[in-house]
PDBQT receptor file of N, H, CA, C and O in Angstrom, charges set to zero:
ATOM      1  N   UNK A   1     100.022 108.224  69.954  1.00  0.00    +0.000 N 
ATOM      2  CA  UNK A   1     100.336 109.360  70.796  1.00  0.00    +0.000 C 
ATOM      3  C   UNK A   1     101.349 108.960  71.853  1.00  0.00    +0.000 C 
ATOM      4  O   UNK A   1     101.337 107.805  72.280  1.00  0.00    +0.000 OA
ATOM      5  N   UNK A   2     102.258 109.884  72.314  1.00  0.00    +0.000 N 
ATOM      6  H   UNK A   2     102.269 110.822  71.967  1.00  0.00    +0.000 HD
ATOM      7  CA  UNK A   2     103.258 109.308  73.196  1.00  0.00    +0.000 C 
ATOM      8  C   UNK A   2     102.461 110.259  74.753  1.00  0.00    +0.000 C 
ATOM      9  O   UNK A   2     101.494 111.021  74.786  1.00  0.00    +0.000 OA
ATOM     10  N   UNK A   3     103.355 109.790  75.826  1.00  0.00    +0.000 N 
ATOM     11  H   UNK A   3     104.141 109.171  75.800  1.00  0.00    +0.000 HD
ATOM     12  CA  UNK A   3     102.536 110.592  77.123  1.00  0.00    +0.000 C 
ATOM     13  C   UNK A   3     101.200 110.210  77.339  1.00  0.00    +0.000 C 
ATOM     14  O   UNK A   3     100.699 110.991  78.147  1.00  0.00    +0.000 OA
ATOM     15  N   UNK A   4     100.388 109.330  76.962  1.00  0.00    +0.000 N 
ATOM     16  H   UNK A   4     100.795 108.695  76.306  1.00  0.00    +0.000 HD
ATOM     17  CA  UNK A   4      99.184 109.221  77.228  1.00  0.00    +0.000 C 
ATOM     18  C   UNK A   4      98.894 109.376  79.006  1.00  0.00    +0.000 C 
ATOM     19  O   UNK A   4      99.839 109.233  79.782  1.00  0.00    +0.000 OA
ATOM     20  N   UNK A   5      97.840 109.604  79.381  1.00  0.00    +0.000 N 
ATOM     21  H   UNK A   5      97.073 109.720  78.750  1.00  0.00    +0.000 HD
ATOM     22  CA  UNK A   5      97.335 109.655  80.570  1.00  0.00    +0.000 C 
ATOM     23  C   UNK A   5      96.245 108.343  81.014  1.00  0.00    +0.000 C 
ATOM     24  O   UNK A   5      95.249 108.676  80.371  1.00  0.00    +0.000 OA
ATOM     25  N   UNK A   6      95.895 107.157  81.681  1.00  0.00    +0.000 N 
ATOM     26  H   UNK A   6      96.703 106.886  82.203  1.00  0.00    +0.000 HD
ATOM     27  CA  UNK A   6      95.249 106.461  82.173  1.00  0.00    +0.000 C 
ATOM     28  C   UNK A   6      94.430 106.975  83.410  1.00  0.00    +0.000 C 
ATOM     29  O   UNK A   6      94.843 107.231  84.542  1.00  0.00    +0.000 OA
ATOM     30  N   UNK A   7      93.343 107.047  82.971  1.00  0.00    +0.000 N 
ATOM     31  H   UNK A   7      93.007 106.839  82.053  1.00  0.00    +0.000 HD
ATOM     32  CA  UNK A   7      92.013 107.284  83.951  1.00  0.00    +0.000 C 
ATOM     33  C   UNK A   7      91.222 105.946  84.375  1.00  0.00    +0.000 C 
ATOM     34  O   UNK A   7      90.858 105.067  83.594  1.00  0.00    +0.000 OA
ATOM     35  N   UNK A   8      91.048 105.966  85.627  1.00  0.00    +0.000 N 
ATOM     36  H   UNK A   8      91.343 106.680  86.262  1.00  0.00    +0.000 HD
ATOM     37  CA  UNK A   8      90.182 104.846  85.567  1.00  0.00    +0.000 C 
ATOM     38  C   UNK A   8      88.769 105.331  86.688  1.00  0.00    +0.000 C 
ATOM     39  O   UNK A   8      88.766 105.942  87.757  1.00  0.00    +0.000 OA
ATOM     40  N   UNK A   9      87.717 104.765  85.900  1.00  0.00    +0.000 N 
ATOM     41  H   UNK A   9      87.718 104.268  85.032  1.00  0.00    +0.000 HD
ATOM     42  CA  UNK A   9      86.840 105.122  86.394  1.00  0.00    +0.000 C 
ATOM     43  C   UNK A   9      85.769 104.206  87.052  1.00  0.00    +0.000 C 
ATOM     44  O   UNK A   9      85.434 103.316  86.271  1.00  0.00    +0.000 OA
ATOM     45  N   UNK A  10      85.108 104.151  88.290  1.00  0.00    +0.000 N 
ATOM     46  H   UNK A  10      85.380 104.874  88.925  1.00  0.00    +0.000 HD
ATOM     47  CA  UNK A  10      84.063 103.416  88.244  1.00  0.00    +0.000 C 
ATOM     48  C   UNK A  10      82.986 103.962  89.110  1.00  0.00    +0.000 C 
ATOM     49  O   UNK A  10      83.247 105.044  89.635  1.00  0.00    +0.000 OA
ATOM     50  N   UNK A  11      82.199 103.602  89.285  1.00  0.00    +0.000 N 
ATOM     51  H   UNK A  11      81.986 102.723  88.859  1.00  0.00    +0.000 HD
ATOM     52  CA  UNK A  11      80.910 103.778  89.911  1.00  0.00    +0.000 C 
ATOM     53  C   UNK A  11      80.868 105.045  90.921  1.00  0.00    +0.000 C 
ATOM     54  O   UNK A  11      80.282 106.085  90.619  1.00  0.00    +0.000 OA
ATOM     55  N   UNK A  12      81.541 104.859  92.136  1.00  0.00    +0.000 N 
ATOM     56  H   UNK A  12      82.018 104.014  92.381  1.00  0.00    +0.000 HD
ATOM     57  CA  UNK A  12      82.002 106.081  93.543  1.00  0.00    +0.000 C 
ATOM     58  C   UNK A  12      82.717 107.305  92.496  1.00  0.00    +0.000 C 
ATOM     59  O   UNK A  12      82.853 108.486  92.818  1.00  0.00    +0.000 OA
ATOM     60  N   UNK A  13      83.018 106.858  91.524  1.00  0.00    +0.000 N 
ATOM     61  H   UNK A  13      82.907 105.899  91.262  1.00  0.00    +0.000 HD
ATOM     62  CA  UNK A  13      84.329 108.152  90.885  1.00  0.00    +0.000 C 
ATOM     63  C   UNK A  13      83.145 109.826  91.002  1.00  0.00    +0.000 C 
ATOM     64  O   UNK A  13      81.965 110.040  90.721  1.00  0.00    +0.000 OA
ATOM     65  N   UNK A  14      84.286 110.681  91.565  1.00  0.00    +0.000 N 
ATOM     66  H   UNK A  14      85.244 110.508  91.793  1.00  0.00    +0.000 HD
ATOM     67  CA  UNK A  14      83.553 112.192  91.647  1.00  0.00    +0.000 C 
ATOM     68  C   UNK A  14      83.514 112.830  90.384  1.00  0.00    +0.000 C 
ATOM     69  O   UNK A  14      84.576 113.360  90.055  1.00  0.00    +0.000 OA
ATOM     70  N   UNK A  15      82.423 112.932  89.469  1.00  0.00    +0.000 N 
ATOM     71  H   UNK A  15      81.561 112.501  89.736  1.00  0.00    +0.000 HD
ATOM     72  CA  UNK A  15      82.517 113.391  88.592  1.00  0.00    +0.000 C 
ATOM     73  C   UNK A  15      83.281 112.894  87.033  1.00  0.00    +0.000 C 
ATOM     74  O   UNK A  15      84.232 113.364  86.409  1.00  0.00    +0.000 OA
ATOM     75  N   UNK A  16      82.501 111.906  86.815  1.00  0.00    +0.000 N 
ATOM     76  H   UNK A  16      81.729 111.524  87.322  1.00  0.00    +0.000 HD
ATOM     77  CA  UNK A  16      83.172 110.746  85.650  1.00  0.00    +0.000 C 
ATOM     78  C   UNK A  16      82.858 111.466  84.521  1.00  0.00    +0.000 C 
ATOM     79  O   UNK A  16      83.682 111.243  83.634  1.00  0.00    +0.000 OA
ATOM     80  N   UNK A  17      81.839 112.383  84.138  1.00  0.00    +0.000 N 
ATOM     81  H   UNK A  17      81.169 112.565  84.859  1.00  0.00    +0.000 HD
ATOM     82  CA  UNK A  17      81.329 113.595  82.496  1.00  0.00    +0.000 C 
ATOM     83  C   UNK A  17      82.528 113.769  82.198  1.00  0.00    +0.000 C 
ATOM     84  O   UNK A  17      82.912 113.476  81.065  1.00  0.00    +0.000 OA
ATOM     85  N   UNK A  18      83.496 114.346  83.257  1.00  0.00    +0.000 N 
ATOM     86  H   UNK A  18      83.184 114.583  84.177  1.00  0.00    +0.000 HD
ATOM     87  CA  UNK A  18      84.095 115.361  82.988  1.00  0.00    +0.000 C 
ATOM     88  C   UNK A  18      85.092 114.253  82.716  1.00  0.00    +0.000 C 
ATOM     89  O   UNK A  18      85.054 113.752  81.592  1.00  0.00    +0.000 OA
ATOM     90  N   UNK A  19      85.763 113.911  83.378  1.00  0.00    +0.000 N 
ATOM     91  H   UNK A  19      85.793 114.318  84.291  1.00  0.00    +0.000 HD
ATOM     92  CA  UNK A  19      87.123 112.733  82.421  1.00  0.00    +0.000 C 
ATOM     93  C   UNK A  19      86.572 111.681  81.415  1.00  0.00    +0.000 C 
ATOM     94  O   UNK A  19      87.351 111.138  80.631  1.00  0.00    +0.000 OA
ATOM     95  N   UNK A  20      85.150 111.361  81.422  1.00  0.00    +0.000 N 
ATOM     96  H   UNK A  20      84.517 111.803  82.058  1.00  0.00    +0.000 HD
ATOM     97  CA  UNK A  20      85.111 110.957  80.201  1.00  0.00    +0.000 C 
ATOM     98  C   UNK A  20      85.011 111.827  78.691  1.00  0.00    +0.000 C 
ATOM     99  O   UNK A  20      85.262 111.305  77.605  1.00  0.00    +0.000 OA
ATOM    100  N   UNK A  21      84.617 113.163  78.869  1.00  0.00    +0.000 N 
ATOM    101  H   UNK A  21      84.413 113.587  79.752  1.00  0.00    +0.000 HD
ATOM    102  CA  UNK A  21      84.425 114.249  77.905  1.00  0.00    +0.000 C 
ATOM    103  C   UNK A  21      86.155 114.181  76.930  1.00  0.00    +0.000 C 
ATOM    104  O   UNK A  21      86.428 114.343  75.741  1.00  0.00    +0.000 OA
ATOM    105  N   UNK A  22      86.989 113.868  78.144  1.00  0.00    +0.000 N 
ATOM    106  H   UNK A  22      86.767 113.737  79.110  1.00  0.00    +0.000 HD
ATOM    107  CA  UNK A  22      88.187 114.227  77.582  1.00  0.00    +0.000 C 
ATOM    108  C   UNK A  22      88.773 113.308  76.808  1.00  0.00    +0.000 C 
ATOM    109  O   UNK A  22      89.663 113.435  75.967  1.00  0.00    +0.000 OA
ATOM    110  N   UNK A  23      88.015 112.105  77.284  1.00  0.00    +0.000 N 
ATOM    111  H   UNK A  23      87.292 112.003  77.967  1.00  0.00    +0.000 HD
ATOM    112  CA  UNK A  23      88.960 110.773  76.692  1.00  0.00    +0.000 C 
ATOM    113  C   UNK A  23      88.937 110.951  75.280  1.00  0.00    +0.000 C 
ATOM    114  O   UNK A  23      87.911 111.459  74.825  1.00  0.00    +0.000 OA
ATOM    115  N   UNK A  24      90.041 110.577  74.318  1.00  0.00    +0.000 N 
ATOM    116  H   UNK A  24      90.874 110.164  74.687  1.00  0.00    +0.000 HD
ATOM    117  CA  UNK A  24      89.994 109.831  73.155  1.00  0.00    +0.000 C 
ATOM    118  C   UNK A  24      90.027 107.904  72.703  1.00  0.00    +0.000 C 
ATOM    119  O   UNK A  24      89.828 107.408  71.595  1.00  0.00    +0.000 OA
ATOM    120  N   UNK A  25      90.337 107.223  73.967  1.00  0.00    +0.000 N 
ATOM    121  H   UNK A  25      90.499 107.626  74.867  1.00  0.00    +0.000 HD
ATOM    122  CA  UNK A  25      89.509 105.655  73.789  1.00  0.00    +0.000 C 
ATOM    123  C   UNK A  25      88.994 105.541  75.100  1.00  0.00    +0.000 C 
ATOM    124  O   UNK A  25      89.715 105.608  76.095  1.00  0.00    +0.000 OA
ATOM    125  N   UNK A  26      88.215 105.433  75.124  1.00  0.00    +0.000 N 
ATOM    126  H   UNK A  26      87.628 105.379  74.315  1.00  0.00    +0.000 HD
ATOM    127  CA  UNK A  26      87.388 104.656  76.139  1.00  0.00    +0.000 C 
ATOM    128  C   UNK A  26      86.696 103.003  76.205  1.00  0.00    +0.000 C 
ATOM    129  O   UNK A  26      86.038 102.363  75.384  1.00  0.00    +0.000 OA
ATOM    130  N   UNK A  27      87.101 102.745  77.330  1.00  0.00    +0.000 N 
ATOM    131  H   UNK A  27      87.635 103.264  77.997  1.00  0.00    +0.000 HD
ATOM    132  CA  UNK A  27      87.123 101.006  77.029  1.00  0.00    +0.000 C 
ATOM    133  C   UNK A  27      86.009 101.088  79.010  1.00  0.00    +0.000 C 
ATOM    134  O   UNK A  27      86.201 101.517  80.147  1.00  0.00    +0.000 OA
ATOM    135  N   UNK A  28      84.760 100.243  78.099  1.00  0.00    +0.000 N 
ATOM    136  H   UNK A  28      84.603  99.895  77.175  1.00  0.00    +0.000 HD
ATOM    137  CA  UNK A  28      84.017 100.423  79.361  1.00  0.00    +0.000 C 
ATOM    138  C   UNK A  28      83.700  98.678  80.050  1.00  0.00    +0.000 C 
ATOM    139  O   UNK A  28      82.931  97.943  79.431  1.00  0.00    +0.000 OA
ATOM    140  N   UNK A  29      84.280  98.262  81.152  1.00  0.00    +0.000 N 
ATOM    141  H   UNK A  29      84.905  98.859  81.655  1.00  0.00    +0.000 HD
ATOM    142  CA  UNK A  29      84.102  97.265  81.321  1.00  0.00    +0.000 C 
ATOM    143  C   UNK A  29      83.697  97.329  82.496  1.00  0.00    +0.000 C 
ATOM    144  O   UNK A  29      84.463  96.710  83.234  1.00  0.00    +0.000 OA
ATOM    145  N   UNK A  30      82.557  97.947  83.215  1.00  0.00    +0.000 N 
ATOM    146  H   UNK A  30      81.935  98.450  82.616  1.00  0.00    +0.000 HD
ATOM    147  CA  UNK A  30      82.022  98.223  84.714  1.00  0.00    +0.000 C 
ATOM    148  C   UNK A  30      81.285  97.032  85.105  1.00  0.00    +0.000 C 
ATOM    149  O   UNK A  30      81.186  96.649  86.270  1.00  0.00    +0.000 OA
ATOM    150  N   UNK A  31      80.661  96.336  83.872  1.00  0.00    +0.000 N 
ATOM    151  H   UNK A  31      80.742  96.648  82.926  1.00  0.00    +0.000 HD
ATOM    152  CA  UNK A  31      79.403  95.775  84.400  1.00  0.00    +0.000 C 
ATOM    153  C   UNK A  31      77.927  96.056  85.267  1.00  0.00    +0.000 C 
ATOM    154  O   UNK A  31      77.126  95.272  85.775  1.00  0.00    +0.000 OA
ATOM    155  N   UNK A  32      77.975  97.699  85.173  1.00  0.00    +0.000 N 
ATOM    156  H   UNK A  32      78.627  98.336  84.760  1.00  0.00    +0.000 HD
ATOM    157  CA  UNK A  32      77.214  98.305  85.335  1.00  0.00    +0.000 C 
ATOM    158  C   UNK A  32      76.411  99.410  84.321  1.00  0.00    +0.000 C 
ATOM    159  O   UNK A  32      76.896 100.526  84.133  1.00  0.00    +0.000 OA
ATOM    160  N   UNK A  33      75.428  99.084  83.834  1.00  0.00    +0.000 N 
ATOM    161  H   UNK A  33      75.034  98.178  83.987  1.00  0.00    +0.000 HD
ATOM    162  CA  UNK A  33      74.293  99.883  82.783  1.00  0.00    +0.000 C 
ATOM    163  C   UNK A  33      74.741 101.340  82.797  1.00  0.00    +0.000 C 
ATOM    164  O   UNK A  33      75.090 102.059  83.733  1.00  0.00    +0.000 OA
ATOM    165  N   UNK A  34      74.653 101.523  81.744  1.00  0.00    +0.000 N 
ATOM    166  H   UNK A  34      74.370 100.939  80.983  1.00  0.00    +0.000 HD
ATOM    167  CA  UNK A  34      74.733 103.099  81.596  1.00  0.00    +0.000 C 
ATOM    168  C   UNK A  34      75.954 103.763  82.680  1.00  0.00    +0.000 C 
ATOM    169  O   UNK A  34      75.622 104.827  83.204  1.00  0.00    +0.000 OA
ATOM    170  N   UNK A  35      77.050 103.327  82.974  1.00  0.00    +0.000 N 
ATOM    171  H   UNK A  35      77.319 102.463  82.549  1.00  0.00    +0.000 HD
ATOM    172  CA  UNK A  35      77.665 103.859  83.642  1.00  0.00    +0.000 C 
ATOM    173  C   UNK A  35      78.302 105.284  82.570  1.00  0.00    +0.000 C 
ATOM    174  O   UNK A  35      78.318 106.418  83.050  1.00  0.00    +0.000 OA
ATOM    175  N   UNK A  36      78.664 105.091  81.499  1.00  0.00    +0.000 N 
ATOM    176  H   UNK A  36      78.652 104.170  81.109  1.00  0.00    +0.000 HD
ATOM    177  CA  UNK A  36      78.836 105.927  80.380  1.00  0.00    +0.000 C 
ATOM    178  C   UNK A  36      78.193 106.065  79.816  1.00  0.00    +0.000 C 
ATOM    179  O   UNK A  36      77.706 105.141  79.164  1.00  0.00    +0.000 OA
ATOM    180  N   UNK A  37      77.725 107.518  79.700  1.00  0.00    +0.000 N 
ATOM    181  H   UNK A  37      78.120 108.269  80.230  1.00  0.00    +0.000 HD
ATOM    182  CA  UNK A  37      76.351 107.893  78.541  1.00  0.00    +0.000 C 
ATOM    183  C   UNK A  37      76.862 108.235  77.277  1.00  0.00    +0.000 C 
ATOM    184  O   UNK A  37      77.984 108.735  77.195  1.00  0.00    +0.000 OA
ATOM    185  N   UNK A  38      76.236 108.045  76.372  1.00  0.00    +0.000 N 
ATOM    186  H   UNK A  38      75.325 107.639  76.438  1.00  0.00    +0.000 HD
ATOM    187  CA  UNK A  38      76.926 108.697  74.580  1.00  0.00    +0.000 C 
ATOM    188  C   UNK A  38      76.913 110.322  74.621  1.00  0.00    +0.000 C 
ATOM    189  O   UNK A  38      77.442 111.027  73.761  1.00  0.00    +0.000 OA
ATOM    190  N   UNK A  39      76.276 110.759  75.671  1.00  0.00    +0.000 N 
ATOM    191  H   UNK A  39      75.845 110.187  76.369  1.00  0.00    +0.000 HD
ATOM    192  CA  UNK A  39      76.232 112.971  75.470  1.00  0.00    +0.000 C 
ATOM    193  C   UNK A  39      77.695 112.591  76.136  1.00  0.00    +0.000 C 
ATOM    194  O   UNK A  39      78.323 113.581  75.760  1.00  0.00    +0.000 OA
ATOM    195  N   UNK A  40      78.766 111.699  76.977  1.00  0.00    +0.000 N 
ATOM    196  H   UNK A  40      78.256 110.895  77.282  1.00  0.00    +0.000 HD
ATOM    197  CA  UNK A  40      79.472 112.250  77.527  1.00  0.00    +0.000 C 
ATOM    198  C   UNK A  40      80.899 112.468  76.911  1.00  0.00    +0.000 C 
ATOM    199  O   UNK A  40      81.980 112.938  77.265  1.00  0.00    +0.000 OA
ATOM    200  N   UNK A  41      80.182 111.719  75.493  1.00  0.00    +0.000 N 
ATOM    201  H   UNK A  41      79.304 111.337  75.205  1.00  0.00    +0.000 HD
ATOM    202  CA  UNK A  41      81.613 110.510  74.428  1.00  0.00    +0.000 C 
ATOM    203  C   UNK A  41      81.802 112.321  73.413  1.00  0.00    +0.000 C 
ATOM    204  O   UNK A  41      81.085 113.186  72.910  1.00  0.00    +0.000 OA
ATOM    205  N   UNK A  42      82.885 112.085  73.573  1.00  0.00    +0.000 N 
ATOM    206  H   UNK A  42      83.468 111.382  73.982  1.00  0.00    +0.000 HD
ATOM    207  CA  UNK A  42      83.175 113.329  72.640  1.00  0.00    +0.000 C 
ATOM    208  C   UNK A  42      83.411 113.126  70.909  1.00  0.00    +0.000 C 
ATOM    209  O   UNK A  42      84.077 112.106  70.734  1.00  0.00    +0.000 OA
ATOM    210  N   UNK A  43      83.086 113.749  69.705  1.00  0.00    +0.000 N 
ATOM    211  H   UNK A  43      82.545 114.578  69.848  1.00  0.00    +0.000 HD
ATOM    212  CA  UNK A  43      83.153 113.240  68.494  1.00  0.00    +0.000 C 
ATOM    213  C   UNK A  43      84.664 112.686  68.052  1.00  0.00    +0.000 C 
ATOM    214  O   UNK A  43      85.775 113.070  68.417  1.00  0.00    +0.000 OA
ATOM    215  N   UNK A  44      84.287 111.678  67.163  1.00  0.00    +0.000 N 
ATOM    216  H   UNK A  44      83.385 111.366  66.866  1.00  0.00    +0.000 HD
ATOM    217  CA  UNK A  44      85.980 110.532  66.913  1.00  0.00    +0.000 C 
ATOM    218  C   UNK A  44      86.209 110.117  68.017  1.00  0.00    +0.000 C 
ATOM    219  O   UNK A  44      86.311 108.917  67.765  1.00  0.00    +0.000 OA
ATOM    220  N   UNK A  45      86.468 110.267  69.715  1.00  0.00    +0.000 N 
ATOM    221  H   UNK A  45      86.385 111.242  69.919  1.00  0.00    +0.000 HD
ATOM    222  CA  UNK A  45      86.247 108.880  70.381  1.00  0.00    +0.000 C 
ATOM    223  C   UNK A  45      86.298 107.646  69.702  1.00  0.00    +0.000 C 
ATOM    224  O   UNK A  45      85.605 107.374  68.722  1.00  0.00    +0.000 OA
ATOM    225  N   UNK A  46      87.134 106.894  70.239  1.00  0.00    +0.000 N 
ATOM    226  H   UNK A  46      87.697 107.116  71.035  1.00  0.00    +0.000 HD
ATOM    227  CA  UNK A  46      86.802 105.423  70.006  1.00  0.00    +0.000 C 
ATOM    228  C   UNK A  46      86.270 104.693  71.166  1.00  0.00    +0.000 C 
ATOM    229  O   UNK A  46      87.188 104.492  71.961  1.00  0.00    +0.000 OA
ATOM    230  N   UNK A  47      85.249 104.259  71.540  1.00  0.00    +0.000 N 
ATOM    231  H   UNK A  47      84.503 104.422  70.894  1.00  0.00    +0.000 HD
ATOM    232  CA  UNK A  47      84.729 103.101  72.736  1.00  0.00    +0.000 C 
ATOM    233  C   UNK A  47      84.197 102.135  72.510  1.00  0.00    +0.000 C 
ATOM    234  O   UNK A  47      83.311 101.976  71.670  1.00  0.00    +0.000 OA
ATOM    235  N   UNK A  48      84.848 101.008  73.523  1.00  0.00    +0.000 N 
ATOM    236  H   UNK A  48      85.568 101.138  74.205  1.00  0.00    +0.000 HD
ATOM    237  CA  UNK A  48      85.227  99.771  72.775  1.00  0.00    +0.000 C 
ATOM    238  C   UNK A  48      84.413  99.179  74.690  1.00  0.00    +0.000 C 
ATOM    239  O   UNK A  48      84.843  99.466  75.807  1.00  0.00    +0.000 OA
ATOM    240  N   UNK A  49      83.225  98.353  74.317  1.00  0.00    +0.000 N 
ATOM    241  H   UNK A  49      82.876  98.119  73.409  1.00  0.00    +0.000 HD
ATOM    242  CA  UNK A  49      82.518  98.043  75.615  1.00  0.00    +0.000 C 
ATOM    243  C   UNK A  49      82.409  96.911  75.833  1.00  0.00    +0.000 C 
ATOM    244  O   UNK A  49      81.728  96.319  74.996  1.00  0.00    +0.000 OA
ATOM    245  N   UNK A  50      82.832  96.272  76.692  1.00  0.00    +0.000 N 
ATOM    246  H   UNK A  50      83.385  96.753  77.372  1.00  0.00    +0.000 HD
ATOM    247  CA  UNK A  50      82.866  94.705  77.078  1.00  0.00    +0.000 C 
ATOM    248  C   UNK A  50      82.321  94.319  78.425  1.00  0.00    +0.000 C 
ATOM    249  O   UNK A  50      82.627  93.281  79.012  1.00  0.00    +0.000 OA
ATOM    250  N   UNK A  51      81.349  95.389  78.944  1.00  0.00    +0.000 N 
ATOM    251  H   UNK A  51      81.101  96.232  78.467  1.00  0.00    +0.000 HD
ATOM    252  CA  UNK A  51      80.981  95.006  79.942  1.00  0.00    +0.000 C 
ATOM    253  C   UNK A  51      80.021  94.165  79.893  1.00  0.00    +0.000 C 
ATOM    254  O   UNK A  51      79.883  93.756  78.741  1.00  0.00    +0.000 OA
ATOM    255  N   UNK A  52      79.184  93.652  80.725  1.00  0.00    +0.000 N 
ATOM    256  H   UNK A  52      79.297  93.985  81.661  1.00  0.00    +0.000 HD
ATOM    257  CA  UNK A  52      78.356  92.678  80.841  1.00  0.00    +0.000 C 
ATOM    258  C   UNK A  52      77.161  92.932  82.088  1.00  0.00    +0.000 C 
ATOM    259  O   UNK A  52      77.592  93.552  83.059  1.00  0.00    +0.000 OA
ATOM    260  N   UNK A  53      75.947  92.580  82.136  1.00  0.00    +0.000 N 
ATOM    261  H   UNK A  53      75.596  92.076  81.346  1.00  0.00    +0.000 HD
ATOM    262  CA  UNK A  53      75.161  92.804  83.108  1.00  0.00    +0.000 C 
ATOM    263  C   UNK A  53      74.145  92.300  83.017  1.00  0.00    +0.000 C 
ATOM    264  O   UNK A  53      73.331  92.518  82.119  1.00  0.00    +0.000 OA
ATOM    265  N   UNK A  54      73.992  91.389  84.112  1.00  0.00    +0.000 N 
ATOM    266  H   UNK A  54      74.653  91.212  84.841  1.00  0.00    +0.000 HD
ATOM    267  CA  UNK A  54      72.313  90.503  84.049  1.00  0.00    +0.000 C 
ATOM    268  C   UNK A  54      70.897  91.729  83.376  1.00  0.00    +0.000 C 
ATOM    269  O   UNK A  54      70.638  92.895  83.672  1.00  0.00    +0.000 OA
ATOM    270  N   UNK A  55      70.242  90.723  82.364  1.00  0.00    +0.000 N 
ATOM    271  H   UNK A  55      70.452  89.776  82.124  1.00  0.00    +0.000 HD
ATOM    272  CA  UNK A  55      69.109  91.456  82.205  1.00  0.00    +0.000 C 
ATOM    273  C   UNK A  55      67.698  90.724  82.587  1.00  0.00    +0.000 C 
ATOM    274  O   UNK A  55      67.281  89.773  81.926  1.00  0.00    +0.000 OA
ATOM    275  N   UNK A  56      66.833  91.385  83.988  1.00  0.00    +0.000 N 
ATOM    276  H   UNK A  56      67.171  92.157  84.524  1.00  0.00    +0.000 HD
ATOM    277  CA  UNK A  56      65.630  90.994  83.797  1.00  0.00    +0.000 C 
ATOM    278  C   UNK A  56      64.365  90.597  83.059  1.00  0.00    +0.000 C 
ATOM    279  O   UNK A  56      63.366  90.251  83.689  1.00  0.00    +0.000 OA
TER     280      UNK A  56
């Protein structure tokens, strides 16, 4: 695709559903759990997750 748009999102962001609903790749590297839920991933999405986060 030419023109793409870059969103970046993290934690404080107002309302992340809604620009993630839109994405077509999403690349989640917050290091924070569930910062992206799968209801928010729209169908064909590609997300590609490399975050990381201590587990108790």
């Amino acid at each position: 695709k030419q023109n793409a748009t870059v969103s970046i999102i993290h934690s404080k962001t107002k309302d992340p559903e809604k620009i993630t609903r839109e994405a077509d790749i999403i690349i989640a590297a917050a290091g924070v759990p569930n910062l992206v839920r799968g209801s928010w991933i729209k169908p064909g999405a590609v997300v590609i997750d490399v975050g990381i986060n201590p587990v108790n």
